[in-house]
NUMAR-463833 format. One line per field, with one value per atom (N, C-alpha, C): residue number from 1; residue in one letter; atom name; x negated, y, z. Coordinates in Angstrom, 3 decimals, always signed. Atoms other than C-alpha are relative to their C-alpha. Example, Ala and Ser with C-alpha at 12.3 -4.5 7.8 and 13.67 -1.06 7.14 Angstrom:
! NUMAR-463833
resi c(1 / 1 / 1 / 2 / 2 / 2)
resn c(a / a / a / s / s / s)
name c(N / CA / C / N / CA / C)
xx c(-0.890 / -12.300 / -0.900 / +0.820 / -13.670 / +0.770)
yy c(-1.190 / -4.500 / +1.200 / -1.190 / -1.060 / +1.090)
zz c(+0.000 / +7.800 / +0.000 / -0.060 / +7.140 / +0.730)
This chain:
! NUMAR-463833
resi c(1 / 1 / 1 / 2 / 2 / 2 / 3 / 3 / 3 / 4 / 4 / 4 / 5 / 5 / 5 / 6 / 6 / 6 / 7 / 7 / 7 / 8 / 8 / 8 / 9 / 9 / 9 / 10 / 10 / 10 / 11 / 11 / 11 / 12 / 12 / 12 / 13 / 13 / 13 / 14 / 14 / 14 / 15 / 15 / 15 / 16 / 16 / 16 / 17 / 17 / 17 / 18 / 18 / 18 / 19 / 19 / 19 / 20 / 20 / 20 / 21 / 21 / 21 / 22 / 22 / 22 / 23 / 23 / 23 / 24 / 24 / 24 / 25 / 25 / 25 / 26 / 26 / 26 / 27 / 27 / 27 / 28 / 28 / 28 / 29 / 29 / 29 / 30 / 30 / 30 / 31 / 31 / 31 / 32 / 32 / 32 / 33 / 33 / 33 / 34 / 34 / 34 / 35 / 35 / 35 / 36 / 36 / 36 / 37 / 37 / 37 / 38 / 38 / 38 / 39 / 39 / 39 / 40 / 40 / 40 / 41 / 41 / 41 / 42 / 42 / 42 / 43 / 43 / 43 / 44 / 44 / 44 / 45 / 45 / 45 / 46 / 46 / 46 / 47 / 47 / 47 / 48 / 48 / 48 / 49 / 49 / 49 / 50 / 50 / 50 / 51 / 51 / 51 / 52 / 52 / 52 / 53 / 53 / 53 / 54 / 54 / 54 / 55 / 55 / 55 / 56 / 56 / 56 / 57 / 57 / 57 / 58 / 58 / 58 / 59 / 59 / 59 / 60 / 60 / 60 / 61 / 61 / 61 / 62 / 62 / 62 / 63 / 63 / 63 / 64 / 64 / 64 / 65 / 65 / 65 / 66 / 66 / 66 / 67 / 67 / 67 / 68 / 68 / 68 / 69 / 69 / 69 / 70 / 70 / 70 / 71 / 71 / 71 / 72 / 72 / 72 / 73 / 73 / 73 / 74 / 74 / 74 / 75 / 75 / 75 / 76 / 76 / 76 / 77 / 77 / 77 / 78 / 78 / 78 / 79 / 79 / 79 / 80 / 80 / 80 / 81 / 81 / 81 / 82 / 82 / 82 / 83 / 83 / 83 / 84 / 84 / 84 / 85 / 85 / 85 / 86 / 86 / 86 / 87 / 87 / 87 / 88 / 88 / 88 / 89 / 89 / 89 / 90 / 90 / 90 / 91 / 91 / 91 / 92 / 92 / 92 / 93 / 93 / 93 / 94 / 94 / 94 / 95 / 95 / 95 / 96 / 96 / 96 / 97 / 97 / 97 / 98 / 98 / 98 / 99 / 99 / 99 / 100 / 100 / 100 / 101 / 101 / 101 / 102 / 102 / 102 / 103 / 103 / 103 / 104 / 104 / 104 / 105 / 105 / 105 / 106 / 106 / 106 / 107 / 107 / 107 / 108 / 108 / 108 / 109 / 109 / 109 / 110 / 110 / 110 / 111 / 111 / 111 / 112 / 112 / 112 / 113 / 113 / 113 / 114 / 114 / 114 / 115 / 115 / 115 / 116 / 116 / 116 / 117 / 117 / 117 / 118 / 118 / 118 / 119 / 119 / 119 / 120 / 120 / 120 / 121 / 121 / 121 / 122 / 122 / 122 / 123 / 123 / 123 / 124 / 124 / 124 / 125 / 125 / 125 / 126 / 126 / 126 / 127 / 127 / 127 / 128 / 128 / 128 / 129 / 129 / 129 / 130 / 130 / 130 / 131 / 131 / 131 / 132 / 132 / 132 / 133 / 133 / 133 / 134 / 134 / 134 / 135 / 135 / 135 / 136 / 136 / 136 / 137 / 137 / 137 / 138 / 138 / 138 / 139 / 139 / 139 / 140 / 140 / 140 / 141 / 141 / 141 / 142 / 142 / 142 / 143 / 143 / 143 / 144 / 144 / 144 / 145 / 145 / 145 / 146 / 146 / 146 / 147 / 147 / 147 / 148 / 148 / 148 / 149 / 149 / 149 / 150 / 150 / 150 / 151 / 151 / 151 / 152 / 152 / 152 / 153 / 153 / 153 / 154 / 154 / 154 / 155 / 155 / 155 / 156 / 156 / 156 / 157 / 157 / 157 / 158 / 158 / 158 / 159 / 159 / 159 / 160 / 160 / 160 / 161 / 161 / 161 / 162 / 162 / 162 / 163 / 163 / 163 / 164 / 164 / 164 / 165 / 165 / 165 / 166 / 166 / 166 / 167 / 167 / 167)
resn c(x / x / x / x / x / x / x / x / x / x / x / x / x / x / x / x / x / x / x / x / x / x / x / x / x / x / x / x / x / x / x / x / x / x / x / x / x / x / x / x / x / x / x / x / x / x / x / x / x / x / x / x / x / x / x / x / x / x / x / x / x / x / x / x / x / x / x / x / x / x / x / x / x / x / x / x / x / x / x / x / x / x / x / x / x / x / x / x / x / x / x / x / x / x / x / x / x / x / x / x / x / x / x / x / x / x / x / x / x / x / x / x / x / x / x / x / x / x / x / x / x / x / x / x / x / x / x / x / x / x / x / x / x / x / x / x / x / x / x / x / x / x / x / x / x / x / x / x / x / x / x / x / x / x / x / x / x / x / x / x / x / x / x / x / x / x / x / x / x / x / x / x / x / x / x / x / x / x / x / x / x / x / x / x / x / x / x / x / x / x / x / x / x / x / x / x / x / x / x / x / x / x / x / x / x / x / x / x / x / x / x / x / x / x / x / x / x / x / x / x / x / x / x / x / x / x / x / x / x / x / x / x / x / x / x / x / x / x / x / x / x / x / x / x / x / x / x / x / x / x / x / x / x / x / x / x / x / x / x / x / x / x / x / x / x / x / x / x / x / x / x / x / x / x / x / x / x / x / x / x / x / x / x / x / x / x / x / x / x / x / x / x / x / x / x / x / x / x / x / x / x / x / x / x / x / x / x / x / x / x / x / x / x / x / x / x / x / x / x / x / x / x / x / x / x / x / x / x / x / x / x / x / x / x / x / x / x / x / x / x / x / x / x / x / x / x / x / x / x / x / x / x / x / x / x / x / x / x / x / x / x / x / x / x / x / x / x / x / x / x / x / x / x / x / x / x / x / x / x / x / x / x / x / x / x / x / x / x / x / x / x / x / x / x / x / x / x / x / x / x / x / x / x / x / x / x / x / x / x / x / x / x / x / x / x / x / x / x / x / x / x / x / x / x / x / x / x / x / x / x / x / x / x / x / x / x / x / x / x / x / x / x / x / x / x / x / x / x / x / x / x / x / x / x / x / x / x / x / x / x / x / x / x / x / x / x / x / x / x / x / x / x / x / x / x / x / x / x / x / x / x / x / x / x / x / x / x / x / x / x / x / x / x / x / x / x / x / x / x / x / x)
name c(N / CA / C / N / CA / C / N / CA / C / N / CA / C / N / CA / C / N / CA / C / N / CA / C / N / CA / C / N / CA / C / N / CA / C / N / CA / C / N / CA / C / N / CA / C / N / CA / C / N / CA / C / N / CA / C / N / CA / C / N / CA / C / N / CA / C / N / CA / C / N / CA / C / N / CA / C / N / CA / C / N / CA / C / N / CA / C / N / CA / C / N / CA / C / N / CA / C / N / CA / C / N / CA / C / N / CA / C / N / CA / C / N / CA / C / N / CA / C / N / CA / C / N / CA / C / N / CA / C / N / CA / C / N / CA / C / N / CA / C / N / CA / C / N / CA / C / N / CA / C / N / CA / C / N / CA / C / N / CA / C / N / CA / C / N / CA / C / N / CA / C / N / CA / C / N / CA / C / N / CA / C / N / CA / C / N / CA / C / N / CA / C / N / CA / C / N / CA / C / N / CA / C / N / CA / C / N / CA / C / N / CA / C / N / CA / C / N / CA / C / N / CA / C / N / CA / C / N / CA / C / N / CA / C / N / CA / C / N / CA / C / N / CA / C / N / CA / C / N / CA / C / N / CA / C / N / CA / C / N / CA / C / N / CA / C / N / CA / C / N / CA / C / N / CA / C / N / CA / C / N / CA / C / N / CA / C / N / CA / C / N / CA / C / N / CA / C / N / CA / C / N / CA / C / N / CA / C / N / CA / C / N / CA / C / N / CA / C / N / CA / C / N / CA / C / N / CA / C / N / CA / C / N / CA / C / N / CA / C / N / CA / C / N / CA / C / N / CA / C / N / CA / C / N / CA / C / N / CA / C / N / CA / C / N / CA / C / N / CA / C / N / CA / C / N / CA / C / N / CA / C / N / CA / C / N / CA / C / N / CA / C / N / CA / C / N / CA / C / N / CA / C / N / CA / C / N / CA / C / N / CA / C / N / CA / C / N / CA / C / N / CA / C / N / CA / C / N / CA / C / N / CA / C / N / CA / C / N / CA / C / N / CA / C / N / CA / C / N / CA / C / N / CA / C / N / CA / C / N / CA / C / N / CA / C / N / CA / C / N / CA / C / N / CA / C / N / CA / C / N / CA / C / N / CA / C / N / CA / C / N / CA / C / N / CA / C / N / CA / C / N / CA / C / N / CA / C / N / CA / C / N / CA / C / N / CA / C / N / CA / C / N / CA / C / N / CA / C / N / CA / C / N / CA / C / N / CA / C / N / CA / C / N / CA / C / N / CA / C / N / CA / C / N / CA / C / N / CA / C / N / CA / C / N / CA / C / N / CA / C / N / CA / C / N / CA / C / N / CA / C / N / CA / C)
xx c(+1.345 / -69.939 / -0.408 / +0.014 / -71.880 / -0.672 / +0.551 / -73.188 / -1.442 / +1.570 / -77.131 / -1.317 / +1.227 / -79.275 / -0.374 / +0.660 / -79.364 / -0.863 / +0.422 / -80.983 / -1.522 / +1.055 / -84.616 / -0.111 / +0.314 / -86.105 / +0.961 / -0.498 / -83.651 / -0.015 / +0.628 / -83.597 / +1.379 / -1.188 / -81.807 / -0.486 / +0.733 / -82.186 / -1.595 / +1.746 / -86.288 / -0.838 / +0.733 / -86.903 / +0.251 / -0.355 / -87.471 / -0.608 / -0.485 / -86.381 / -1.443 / +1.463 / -89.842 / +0.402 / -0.203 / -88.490 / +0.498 / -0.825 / -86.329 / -1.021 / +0.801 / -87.602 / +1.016 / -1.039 / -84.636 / +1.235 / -1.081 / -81.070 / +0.678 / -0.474 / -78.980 / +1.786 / -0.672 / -75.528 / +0.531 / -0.800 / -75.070 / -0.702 / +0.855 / -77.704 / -0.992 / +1.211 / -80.281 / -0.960 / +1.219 / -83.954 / -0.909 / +0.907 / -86.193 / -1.082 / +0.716 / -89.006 / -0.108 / -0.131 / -89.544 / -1.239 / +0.614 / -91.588 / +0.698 / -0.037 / -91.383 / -0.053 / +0.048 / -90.867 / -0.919 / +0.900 / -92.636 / -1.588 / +1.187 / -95.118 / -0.935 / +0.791 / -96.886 / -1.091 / +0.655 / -99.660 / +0.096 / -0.458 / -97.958 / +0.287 / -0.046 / -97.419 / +1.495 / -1.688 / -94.394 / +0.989 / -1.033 / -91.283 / +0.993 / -1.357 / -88.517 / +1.144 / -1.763 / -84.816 / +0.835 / -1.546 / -81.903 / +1.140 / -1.508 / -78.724 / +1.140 / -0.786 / -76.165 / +1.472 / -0.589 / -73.580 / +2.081 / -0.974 / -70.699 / +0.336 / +0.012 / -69.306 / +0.452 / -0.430 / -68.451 / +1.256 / -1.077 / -64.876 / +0.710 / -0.452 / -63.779 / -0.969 / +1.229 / -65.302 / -0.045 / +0.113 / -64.991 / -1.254 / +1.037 / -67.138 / -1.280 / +1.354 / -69.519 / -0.570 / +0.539 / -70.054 / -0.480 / +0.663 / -70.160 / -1.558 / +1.772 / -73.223 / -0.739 / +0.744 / -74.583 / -0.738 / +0.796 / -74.878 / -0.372 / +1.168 / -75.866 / -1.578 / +1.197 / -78.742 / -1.003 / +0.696 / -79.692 / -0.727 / +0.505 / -79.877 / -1.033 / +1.169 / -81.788 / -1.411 / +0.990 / -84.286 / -0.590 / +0.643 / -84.704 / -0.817 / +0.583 / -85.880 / -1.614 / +0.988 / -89.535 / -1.155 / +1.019 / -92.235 / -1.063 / +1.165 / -95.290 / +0.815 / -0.468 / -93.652 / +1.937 / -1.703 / -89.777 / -0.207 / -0.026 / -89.676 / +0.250 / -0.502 / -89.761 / +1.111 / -1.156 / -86.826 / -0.168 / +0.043 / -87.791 / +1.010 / -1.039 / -84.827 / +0.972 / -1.398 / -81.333 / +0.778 / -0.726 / -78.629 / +1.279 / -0.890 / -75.778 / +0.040 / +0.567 / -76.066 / +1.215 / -1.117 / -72.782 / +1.179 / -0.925 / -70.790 / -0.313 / +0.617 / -73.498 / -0.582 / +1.176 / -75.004 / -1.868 / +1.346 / -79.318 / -0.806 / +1.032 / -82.069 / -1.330 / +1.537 / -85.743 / -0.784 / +1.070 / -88.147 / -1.393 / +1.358 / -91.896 / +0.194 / +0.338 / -92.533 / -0.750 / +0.383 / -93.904 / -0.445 / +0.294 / -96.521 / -0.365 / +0.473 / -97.418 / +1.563 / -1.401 / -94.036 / +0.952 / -0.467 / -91.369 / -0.682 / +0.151 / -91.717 / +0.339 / -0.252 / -89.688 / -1.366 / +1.129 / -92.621 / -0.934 / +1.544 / -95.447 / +0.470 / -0.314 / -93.340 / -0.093 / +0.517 / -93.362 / -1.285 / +1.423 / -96.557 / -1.117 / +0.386 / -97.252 / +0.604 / -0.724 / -95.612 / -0.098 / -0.086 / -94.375 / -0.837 / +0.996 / -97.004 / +0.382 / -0.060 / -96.487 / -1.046 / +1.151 / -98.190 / -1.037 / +0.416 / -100.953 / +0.898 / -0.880 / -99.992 / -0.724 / +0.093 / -102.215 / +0.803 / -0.644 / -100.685 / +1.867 / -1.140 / -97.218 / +0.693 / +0.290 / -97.804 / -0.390 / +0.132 / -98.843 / +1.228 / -1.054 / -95.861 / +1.298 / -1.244 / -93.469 / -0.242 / +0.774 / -95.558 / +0.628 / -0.842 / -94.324 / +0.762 / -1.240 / -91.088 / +0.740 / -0.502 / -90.293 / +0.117 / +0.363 / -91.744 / +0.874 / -0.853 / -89.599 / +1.178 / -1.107 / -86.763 / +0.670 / -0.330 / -87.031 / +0.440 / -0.231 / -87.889 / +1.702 / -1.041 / -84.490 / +1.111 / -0.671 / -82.992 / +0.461 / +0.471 / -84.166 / +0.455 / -0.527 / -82.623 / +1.795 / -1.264 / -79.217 / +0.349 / -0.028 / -79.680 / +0.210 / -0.331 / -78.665 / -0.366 / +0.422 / -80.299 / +0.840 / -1.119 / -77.414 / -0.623 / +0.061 / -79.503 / -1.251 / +1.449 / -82.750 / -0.335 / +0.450 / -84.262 / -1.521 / +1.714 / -87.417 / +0.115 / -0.191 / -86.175 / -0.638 / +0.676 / -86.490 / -1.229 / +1.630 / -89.867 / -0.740 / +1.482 / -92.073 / -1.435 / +1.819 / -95.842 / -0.699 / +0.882 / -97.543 / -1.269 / +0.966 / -100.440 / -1.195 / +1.368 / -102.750 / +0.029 / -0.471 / -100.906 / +1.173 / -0.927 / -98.906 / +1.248 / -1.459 / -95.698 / +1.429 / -1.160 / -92.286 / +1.382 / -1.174 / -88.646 / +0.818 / -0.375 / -86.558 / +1.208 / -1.826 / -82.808 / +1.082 / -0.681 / -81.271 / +1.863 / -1.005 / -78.089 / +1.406 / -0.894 / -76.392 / +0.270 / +0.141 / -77.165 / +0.923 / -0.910 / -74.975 / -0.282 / +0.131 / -75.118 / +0.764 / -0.473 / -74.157 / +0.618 / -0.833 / -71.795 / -0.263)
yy c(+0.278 / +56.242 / -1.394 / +1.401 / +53.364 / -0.674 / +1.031 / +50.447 / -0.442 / +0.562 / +50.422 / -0.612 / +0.394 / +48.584 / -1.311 / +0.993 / +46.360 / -0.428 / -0.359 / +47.753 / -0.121 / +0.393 / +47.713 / -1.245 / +1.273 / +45.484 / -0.143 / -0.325 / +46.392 / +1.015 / -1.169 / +48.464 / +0.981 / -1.012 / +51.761 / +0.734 / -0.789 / +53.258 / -0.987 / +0.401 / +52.394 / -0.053 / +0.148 / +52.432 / -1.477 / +0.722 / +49.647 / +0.518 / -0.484 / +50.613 / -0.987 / +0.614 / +50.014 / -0.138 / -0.265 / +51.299 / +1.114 / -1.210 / +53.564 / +1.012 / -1.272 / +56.783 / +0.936 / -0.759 / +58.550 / -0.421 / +0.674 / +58.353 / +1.285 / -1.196 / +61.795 / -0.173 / +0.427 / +62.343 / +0.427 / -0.171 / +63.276 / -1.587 / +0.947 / +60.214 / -0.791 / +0.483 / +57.664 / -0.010 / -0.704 / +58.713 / -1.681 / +1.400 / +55.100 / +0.778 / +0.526 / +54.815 / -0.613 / +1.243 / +53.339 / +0.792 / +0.342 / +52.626 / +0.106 / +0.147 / +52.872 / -1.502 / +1.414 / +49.463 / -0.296 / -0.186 / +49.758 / +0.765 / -0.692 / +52.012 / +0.149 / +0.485 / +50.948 / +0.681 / -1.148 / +53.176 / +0.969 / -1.438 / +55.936 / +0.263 / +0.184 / +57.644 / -0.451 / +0.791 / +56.461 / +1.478 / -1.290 / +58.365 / -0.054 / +0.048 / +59.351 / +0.082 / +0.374 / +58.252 / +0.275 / -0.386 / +60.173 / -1.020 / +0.458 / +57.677 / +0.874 / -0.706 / +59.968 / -0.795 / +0.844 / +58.792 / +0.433 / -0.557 / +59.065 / -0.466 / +0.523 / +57.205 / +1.610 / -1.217 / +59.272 / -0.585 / +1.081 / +58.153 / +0.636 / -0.140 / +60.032 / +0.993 / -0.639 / +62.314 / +1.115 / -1.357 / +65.907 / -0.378 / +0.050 / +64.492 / +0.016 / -0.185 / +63.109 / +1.203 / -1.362 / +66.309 / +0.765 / -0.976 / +68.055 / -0.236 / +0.951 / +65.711 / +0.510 / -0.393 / +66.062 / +1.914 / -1.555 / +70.026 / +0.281 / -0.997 / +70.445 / -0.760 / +0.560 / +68.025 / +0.576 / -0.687 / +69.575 / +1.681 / -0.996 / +72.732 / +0.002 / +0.395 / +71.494 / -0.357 / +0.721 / +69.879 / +1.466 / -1.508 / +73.896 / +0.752 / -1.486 / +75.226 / -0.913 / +0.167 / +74.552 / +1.225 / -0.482 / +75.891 / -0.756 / +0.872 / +74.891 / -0.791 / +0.188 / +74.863 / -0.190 / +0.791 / +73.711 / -1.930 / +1.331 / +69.546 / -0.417 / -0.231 / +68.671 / -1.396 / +1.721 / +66.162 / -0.315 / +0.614 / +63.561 / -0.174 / +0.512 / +62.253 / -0.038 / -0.144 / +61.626 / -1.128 / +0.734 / +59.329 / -0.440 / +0.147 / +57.426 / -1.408 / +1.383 / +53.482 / -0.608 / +0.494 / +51.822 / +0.754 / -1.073 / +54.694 / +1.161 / +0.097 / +55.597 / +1.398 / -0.998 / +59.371 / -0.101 / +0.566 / +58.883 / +1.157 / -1.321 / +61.989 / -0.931 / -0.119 / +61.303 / +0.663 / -1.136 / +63.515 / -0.934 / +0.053 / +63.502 / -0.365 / +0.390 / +61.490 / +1.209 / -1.220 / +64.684 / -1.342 / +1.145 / +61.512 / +0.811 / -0.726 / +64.439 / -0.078 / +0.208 / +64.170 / +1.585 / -1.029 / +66.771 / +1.218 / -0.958 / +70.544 / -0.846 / +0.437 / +68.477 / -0.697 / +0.861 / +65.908 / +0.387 / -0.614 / +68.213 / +0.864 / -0.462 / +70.266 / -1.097 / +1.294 / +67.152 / -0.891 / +0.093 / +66.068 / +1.118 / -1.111 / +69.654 / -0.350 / +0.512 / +68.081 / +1.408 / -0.702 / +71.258 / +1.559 / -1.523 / +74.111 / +0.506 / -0.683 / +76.371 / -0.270 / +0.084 / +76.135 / +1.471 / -0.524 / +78.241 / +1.086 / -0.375 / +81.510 / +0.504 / +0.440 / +81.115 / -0.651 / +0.881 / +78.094 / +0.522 / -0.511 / +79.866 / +0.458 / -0.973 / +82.381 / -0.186 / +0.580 / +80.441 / -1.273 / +0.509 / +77.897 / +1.183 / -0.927 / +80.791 / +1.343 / -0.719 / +82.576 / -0.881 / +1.137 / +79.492 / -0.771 / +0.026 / +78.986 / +1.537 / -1.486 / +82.887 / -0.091 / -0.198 / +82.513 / -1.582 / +0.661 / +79.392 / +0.315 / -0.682 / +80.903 / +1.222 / -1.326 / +84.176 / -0.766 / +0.831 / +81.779 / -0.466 / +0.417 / +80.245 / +1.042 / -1.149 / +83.199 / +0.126 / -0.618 / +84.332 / -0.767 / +0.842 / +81.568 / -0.211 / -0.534 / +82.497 / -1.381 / +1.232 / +79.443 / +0.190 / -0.179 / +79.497 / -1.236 / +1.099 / +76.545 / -0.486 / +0.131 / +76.819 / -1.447 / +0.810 / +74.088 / -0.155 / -0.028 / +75.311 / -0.296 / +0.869 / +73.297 / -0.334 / +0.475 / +71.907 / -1.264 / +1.121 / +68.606 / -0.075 / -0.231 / +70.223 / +0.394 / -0.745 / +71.474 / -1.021 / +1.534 / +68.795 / +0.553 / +0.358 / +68.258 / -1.160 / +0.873 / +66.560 / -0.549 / +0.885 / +64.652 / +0.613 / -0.970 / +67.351 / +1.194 / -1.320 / +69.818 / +0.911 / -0.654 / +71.213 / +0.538 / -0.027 / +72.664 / +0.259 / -0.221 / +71.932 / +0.127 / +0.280 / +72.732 / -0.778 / +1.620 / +69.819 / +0.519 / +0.587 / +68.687 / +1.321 / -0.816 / +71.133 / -0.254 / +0.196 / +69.239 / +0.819 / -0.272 / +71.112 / +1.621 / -0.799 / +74.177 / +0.661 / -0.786 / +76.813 / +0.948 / -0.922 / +78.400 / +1.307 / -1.264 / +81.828 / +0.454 / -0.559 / +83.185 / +1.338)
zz c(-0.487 / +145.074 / -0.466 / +0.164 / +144.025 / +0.820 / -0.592 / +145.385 / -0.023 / +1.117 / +144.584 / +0.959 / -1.108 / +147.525 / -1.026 / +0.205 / +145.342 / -1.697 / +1.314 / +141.714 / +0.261 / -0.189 / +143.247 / -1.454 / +0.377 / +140.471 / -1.787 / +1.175 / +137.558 / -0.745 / +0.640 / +134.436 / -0.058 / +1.020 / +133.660 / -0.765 / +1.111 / +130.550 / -0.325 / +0.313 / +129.886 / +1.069 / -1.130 / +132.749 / +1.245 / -0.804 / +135.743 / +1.380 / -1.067 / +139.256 / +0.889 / -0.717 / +141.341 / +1.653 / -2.132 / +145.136 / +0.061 / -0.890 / +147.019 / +0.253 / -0.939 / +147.482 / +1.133 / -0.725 / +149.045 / -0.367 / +0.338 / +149.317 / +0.673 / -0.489 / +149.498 / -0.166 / -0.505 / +149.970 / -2.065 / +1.098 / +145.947 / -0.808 / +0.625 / +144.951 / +0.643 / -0.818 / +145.602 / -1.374 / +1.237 / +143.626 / +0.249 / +0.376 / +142.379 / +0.063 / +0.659 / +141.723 / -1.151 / +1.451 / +138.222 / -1.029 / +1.034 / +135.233 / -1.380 / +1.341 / +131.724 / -0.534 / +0.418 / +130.549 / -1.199 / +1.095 / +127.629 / +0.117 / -0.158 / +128.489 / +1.563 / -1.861 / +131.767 / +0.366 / -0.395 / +131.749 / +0.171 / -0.430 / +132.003 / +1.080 / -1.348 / +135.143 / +0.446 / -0.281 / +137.336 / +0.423 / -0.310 / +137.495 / +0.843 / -0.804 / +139.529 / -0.433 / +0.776 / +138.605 / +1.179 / -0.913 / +140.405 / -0.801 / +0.775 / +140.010 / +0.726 / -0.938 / +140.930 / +0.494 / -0.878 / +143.456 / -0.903 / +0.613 / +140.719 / -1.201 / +1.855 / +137.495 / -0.641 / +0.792 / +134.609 / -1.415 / +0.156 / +133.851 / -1.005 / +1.365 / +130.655 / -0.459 / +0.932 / +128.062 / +0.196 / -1.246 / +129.861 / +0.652 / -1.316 / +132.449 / -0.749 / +0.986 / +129.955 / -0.767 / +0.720 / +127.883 / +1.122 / -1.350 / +131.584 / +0.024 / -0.535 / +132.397 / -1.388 / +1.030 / +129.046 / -0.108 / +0.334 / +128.767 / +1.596 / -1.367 / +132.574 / -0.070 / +0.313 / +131.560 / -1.254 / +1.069 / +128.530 / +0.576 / -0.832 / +130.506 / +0.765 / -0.622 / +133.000 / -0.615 / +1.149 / +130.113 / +0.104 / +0.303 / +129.239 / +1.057 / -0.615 / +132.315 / -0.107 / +0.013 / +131.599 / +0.595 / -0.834 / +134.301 / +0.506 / -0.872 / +135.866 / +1.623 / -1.489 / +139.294 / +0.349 / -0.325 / +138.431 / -0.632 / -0.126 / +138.699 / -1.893 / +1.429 / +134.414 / +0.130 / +0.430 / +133.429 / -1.379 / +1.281 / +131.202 / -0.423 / +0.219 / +130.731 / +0.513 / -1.164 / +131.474 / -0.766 / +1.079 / +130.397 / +0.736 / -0.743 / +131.645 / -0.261 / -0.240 / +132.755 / +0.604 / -0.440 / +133.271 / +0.697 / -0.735 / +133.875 / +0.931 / -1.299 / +136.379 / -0.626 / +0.608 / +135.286 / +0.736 / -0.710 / +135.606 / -0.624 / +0.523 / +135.560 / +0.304 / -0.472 / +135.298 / -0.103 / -0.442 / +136.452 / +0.060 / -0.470 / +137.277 / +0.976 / -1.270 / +140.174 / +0.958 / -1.095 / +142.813 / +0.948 / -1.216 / +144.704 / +1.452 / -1.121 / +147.289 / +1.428 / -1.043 / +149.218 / -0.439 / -0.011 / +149.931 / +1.197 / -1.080 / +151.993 / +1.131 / -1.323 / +154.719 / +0.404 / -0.064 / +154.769 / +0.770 / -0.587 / +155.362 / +1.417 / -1.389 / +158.420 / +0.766 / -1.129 / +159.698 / +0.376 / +0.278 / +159.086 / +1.751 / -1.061 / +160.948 / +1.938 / -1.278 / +164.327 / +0.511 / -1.139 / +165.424 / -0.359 / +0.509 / +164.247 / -1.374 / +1.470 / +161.302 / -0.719 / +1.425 / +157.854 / +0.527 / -0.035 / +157.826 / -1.115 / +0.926 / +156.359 / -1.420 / +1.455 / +152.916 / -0.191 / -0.060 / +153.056 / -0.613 / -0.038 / +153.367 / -1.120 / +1.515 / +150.591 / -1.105 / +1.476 / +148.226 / -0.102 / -0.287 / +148.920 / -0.951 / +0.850 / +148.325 / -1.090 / +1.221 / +145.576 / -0.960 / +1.001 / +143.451 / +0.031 / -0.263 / +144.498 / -0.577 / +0.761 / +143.547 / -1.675 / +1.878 / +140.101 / -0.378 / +0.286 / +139.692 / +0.038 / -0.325 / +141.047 / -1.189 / +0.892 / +138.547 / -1.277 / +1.828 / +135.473 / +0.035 / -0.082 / +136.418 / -0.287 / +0.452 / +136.673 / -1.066 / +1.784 / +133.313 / -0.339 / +0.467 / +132.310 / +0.569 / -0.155 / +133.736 / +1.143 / -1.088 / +136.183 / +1.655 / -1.104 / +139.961 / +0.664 / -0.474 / +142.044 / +0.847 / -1.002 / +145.057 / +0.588 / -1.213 / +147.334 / +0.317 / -0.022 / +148.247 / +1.517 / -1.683 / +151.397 / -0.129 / +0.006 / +152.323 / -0.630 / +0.935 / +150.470 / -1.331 / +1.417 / +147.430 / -0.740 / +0.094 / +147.399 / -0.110 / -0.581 / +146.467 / -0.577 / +0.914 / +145.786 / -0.873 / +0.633 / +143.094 / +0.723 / -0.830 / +143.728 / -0.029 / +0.016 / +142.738 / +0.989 / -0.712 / +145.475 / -0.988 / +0.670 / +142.842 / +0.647 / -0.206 / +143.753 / -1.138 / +0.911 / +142.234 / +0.595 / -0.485 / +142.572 / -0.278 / +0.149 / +142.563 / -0.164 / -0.349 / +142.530 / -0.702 / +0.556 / +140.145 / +0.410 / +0.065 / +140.210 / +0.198 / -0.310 / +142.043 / -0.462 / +0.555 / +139.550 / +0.076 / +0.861 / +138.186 / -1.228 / +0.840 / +134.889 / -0.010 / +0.041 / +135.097 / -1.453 / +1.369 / +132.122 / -0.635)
């Protein structure tokens, strides 16, 4: 596990670490910038809670990232990037500024989503789910965590990590 309360403010990869957004029990997700490219929008950087201490591991990381790169949908989370930062494996995704599913139940103090609301929620979660499929992909950690919203309402599925490619 590493040590990172205190990266706020530093770079990994091209990117610089803006603010904590979360902190799970496989990773903690930044905030960050493009160093170079500042108008662009801001992204989210998973550092995962894990060096990568010979070259097995690395190739592991490498092809479950490349994988991940492939599943391209409207409504699965896209990963810009990925890399590895002092031993440290690092994904970046699309920042999702709408929050997570947990967010908005809570938000709801207590009352259910309406059920448009509902149905269109898990209308595009399915069709993410299949594309994955179709792609021989297995998500194995689907929560209200993972469900986020863009800032336009969008919905995406998040946190592959803990994937499985099917053989």
């Amino acid at each position: 596990m590493i040590e990172d309360d205190n990266l706020v403010g530093h770079h990994i990869g091209n990117y610089r670490l803006k603010g904590v957004i979360a902190r799970g029990a496989y990773g903690s997700v930044y905030l960050g910038q493009h160093w170079l490219f500042r108008d662009e929008l801001a992204v989210a950087i998973k550092l995962l809670n894990t060096r990568l201490g010979n070259k097995k591991q690395q190739e592991q990381f490498t092809r479950e990232a490349s994988l991940l790169r492939k599943l391209k949908h409207r409504s699965i989370l896209p990963l810009i990037d990925a890399g590895v930062h002092r031993g440290i494996p690092y994904l970046v995704t699309l920042y999702a500024a709408g929050g997570s599913l947990r967010d908005l139940l809570e938000r709801q103090q207590g009352q259910p989503l309406s059920l448009e609301q509902a149905l269109w929620i898990l209308l595009q979660l399915g069709e993410a789910l299949e594309h994955a499929h179709n792609q021989h992909v297995v998500h194995r950690d689907l929560k209200p965590e993972n469900i986020l919203f863009g800032a336009r309402g969008e919905i995406f599925l998040a946190d592959f990590g803990l994937a499985v490619a099917l053989e």
